[in-house]
C-alpha positions as CSV (number, residue, x, y, z in Angstrom):
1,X,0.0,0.0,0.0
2,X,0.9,3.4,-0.9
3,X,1.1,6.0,1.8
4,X,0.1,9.5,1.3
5,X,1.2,12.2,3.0
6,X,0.0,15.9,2.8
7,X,2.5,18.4,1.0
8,X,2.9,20.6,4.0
9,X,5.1,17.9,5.1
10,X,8.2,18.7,3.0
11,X,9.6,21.3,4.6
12,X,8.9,20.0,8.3
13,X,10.9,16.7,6.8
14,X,14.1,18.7,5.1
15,X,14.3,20.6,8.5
16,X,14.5,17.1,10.9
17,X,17.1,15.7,8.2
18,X,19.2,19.0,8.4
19,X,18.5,19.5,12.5
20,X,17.2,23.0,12.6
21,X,13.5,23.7,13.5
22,X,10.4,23.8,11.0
23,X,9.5,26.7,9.9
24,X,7.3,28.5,12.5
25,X,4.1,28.0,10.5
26,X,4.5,24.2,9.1
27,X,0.8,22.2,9.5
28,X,2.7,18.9,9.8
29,X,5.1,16.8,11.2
30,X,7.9,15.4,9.0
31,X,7.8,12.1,6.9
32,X,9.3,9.3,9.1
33,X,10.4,7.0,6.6
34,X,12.1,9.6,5.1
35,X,13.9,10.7,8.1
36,X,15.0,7.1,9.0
37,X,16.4,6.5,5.5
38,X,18.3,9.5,5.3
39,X,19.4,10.4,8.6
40,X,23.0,11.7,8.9
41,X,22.9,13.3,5.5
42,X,24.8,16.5,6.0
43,X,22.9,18.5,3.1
44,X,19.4,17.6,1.1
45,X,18.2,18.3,-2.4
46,X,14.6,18.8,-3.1
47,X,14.1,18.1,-7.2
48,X,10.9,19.0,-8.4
49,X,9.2,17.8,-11.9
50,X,6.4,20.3,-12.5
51,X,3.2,19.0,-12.9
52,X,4.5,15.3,-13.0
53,X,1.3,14.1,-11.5
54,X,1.2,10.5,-10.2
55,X,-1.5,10.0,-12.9
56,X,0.9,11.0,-15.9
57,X,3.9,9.0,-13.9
58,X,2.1,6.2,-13.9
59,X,0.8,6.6,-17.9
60,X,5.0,7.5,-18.8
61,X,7.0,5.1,-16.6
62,X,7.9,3.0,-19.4
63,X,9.8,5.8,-20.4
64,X,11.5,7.0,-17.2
65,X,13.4,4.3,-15.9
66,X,15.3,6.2,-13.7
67,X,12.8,7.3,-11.7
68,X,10.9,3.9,-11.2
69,X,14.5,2.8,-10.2
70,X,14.1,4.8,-7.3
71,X,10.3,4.1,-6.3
72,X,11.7,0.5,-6.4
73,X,13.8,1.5,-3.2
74,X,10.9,3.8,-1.6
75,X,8.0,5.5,-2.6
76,X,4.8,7.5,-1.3
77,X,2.3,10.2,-2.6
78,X,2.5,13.6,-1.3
79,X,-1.3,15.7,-2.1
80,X,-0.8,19.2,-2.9
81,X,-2.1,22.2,-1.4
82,X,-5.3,24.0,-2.9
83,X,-5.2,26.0,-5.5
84,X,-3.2,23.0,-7.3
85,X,-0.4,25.0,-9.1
86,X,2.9,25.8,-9.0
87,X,3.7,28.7,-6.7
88,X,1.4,28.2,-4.7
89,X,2.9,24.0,-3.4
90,X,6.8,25.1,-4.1
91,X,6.0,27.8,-1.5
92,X,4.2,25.3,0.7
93,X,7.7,22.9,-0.1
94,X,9.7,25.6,1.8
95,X,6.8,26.8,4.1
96,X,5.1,23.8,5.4
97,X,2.2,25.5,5.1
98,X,-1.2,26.1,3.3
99,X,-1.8,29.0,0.5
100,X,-3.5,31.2,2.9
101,X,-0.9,30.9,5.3
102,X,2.1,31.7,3.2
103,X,0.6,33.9,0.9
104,X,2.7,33.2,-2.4
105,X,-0.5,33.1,-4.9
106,X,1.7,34.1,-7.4
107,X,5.6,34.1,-7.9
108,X,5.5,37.5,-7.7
109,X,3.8,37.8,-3.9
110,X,6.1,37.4,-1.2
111,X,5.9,35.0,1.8
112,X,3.8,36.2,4.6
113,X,5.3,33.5,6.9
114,X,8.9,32.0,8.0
115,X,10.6,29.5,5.3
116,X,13.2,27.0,5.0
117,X,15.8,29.4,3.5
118,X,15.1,31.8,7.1
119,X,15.2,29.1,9.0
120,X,18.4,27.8,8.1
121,X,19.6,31.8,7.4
122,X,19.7,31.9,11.0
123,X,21.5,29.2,11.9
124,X,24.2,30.1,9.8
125,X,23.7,27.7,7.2
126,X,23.1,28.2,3.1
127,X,20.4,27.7,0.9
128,X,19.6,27.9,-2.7
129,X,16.7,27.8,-5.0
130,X,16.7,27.8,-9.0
131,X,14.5,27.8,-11.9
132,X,14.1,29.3,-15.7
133,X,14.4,33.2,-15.7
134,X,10.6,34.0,-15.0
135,X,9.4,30.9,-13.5
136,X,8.7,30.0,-9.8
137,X,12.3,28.3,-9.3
138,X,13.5,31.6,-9.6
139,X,11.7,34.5,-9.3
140,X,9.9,32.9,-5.8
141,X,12.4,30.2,-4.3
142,X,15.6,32.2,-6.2
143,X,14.3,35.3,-4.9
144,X,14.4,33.9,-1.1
145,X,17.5,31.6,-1.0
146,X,20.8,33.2,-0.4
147,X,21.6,31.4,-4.0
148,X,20.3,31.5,-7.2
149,X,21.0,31.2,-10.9
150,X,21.5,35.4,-11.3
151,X,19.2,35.1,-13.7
152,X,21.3,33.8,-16.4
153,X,19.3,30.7,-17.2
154,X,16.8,30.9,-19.9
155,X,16.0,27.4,-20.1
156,X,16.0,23.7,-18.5
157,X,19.7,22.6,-19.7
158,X,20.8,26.4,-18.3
159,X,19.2,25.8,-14.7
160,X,21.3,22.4,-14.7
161,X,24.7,23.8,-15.8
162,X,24.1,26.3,-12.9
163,X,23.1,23.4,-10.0
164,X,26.1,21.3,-11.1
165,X,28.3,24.5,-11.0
166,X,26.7,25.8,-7.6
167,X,26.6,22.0,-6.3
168,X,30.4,21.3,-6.8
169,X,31.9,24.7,-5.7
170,X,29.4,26.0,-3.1
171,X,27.6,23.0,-1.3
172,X,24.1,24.6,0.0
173,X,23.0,22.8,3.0
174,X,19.4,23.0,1.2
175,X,19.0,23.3,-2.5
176,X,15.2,23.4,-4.4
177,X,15.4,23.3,-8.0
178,X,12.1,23.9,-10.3
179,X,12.5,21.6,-13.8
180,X,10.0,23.1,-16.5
181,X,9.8,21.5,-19.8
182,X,7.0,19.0,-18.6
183,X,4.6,21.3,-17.3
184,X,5.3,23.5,-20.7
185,X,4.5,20.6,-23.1
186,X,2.0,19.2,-20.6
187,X,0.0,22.6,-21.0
188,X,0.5,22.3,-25.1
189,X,-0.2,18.9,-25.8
190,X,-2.1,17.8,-23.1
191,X,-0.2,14.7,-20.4
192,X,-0.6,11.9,-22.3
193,X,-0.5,12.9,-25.8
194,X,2.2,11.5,-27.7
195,X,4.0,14.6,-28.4
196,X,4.7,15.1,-23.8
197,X,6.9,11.6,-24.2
198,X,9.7,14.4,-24.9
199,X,9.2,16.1,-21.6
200,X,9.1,13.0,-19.1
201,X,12.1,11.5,-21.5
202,X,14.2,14.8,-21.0
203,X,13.2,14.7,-16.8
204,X,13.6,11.9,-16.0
205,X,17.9,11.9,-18.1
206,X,17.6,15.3,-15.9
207,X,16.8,13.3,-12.5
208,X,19.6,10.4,-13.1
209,X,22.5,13.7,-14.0
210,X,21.5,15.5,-11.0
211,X,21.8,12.2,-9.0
212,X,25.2,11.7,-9.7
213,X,26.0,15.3,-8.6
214,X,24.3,14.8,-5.6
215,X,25.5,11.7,-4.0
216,X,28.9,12.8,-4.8
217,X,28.7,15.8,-2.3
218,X,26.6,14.0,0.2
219,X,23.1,15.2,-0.6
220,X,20.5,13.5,0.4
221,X,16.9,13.7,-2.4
222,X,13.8,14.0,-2.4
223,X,11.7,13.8,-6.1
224,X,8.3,15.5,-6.0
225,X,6.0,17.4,-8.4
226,X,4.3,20.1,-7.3
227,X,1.1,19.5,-8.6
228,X,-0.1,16.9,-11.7
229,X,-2.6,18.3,-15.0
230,X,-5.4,17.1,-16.5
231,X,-6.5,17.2,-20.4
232,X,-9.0,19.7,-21.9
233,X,-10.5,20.7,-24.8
234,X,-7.9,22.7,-27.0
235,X,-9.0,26.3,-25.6
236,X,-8.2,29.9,-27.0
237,X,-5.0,30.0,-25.6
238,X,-3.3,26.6,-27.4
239,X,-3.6,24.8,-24.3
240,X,-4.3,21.3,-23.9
241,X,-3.6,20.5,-20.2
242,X,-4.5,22.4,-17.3
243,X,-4.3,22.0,-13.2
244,X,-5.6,24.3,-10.2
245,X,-8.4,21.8,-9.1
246,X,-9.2,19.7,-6.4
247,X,-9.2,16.2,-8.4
248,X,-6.8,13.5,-7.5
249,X,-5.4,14.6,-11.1
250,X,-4.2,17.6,-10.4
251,X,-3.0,17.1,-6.4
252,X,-1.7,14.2,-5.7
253,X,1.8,13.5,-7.2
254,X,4.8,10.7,-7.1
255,X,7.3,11.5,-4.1
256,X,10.7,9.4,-3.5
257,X,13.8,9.6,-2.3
258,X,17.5,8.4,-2.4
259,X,21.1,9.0,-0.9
């Protein structure tokens, strides 16, 4: 049986594994299993596929072996917060807590509560948080960490040669890093059509690189989405996928994790 667990848990679990307190606000306790696993890991990763919904993992894991690799080893479900998108569950990643709570409706709006990066800020210790120029990675998680990509990544494969650079000469105790090109073609063709197998091909290559950086500095990971999609009707805008409700589609999403 699969367990879920409620998103708000992330942050409460990175802050056990690193032994600093949750953030003021977090509405959970950490993930056990997690913390048993991983203890003694001296810095953790959190790698999030956007809008990899365990729906769409389950219709692509044929074509992401690396990440069914993992779930082999250890694997739960995490539900996102409400509204289902992206700002709005990476802020509750670093938060531990619901929308109204931390207030980041948009990746523009700042938090209205303590998060990870403070946290950790405090006790002397170094975070960072990176994503494409313009998306949440950056201009919300980039925006609070003490490190970012400076905003000199424009895509995917930019916000990689940035972590692997930042991984290797700087070591953040936490690290968060946003990966796009799913939730982009998701929106386009819609999660299963035939032209996405590009985006959960590309991720899950991505997932196995950063991997290998990781375990070499001693990082501990955790893979999560932040919320899943759901097909429409092509509408005005081009799109064929959409998210932002409160079906099982759209919240709950694949979680695992590896040292």
């Amino acid at each position: 049986m699969v367990i879920e667990y409620p998103m708000q848990a992330v942050a409460p679990t990175v802050a056990r594994l690193l032994n600093v307190p949750a953030p003021e606000k977090a509405e959970s306790g950490p993930i056990e299993p997690v913390v048993q696993d991983l203890a003694g890991v001296p810095r953790v990763a959190v790698l999030g596929i956007d809008a990899l919904g365990l729906a769409i993992y389950r219709h692509w894991q044929a074509e992401m072996p690396f990440l069914s690799s993992l779930e082999q080893q250890a694997f739960a479900t995490l539900r996102s917060i409400m509204i289902s998108k992206t700002p709005v569950n990476f802020g509750c990643m670093v938060t531990g807590a619901s929308m109204d709570v931390h207030g980041a409706v948009t990746k523009e709006t700042p938090f209205q509560c303590e998060t990870l990066f403070d946290v950790l800020r405090r006790f002397g210790r170094c975070s960072a948080g990176l994503g494409r120029n313009g998306w949440t990675g950056q201009e919300l998680l980039g925006r609070h960490a003490d490190i970012t990509t400076g905003g000199m990544a424009e895509d995917d494969a930019a916000v990689e040669s940035c972590a692997h650079r930042i991984i290797g000469e700087r070591r953040p105790d936490f690290l968060v890093i946003q990966y796009g090109l799913t939730d982009e073609l998701f929106h386009h063709y819609g999660p299963y059509a035939p032209e996405s197998a590009e985006a959960v091909i590309a991720a899950d290559a991505w997932l196995a690189r950063m991997a290998v950086s990781l375990r070499a500095a001693g990082y501990g990971i955790l893979v999560l989405a932040d919320h899943g999609q759901h097909a429409i009707e092509r509408e005005e805008d081009g799109r064929m996928g959409t998210h932002g409700s409160d079906s099982d589609e759209d919240r709950i999403v694949p979680f695992t994790w590896t040292r």
